[in-house]
TITOR-533102 format. One record per residue: residue in three letters; x, y, z of N, C-alpha, C in turn. Coordinates in steps of 0.05 Angstrom, whole numbers, plus 32768, in hexadecimal, padded with zeros to 4 digits. Example, Ala and Ser with C-alpha at 12.3 -4.5 7.8 and 13.67 -1.06 7.14 Angstrom:
<nodes>
ALA81087F8E809C80F67FA6809C81087FBE809C SER81017FD3808E81117FEB808F81028001809D 
</nodes>
This chain:
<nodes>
UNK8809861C887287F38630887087FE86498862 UNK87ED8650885987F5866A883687F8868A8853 UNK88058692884C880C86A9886287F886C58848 UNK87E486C9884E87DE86DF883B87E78706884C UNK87F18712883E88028726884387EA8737884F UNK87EA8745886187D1875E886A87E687798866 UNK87FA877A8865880587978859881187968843 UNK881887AA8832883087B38820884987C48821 UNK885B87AF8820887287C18824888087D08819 UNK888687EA8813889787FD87FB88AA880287FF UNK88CA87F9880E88DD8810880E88D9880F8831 UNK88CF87F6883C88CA87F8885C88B7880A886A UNK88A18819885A889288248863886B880C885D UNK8863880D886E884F87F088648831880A8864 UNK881C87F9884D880E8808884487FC87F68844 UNK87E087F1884787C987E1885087C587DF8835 UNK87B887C0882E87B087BE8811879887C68809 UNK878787D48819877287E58810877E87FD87F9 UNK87938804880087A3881F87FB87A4881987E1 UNK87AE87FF87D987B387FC87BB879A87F487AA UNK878787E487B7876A87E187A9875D87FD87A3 UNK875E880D87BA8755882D87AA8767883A8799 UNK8782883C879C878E884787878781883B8769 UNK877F881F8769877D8811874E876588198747 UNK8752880E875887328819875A872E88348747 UNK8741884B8756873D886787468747886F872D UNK875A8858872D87658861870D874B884D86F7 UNK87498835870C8737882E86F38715883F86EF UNK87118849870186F6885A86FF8700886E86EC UNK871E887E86EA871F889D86E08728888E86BC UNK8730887586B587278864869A870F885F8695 UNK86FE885786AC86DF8852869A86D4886B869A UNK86D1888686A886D6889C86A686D488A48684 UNK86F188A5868986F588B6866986EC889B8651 UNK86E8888B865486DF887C863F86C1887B8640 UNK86B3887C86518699888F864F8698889F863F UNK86AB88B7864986A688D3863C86AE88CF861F UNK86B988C3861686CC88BA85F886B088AD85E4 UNK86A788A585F18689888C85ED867088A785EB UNK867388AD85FF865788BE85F9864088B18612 UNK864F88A2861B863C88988632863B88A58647 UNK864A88B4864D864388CF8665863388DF8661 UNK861B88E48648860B88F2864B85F188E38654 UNK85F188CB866185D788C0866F85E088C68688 UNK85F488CD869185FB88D686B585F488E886BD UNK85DE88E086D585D088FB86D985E0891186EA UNK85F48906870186018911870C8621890B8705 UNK8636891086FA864A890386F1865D89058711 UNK8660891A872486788916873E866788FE874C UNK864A88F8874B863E88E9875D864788C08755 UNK864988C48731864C88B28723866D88A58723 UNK867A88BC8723869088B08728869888A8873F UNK868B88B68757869188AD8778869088938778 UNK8676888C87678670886C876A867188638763 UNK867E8869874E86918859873986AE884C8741 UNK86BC8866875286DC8858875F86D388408771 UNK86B68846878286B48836879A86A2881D878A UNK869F881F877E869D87FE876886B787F48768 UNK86C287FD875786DB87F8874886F187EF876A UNK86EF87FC8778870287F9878B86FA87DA879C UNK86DD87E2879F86C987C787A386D387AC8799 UNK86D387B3878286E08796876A86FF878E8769 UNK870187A387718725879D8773872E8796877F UNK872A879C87A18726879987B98728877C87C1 UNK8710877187B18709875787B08710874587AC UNK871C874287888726873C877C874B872E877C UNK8750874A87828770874C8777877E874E87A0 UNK8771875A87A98781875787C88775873E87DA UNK877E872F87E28773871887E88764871D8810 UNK877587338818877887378838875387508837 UNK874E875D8822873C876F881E872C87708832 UNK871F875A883586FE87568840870B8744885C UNK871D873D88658728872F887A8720873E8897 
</nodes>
């Protein structure tokens, strides 16, 4: 039976894999972010702090999912 990991370990301090789905989550929101703004597509956002809120919690959503297998457990 596949042992899937529920922590992360750094240096003997252990860190919940939520921790790293948001870290990733936020960097990939603060790239679609500025590639919006680069594009010109941030001027259909009616609220941009509201847009990006829900933007990390997408992105964290998908990642979450995706890439940590323990996420939704």
């Amino acid at each position: 039976m596949d042992q899937i990991p529920v922590e992360l370990s750094l240096n003997g301090v252990y860190y919940p894999p939520w921790l790293l789905a948001a870290g990733l989550g936020l960097a990939l929101a603060m790239a679609l972010t500025s590639l919006a703004n680069l594009t010109g597509l941030s001027r259909w956002v009616w609220h941009p702090p509201l847009f990006f809120t829900a933007l990390v919690v997408a992105c964290t959503l998908l990642i979450g999912s995706t890439l940590v297998p323990s996420f939704f457990a």
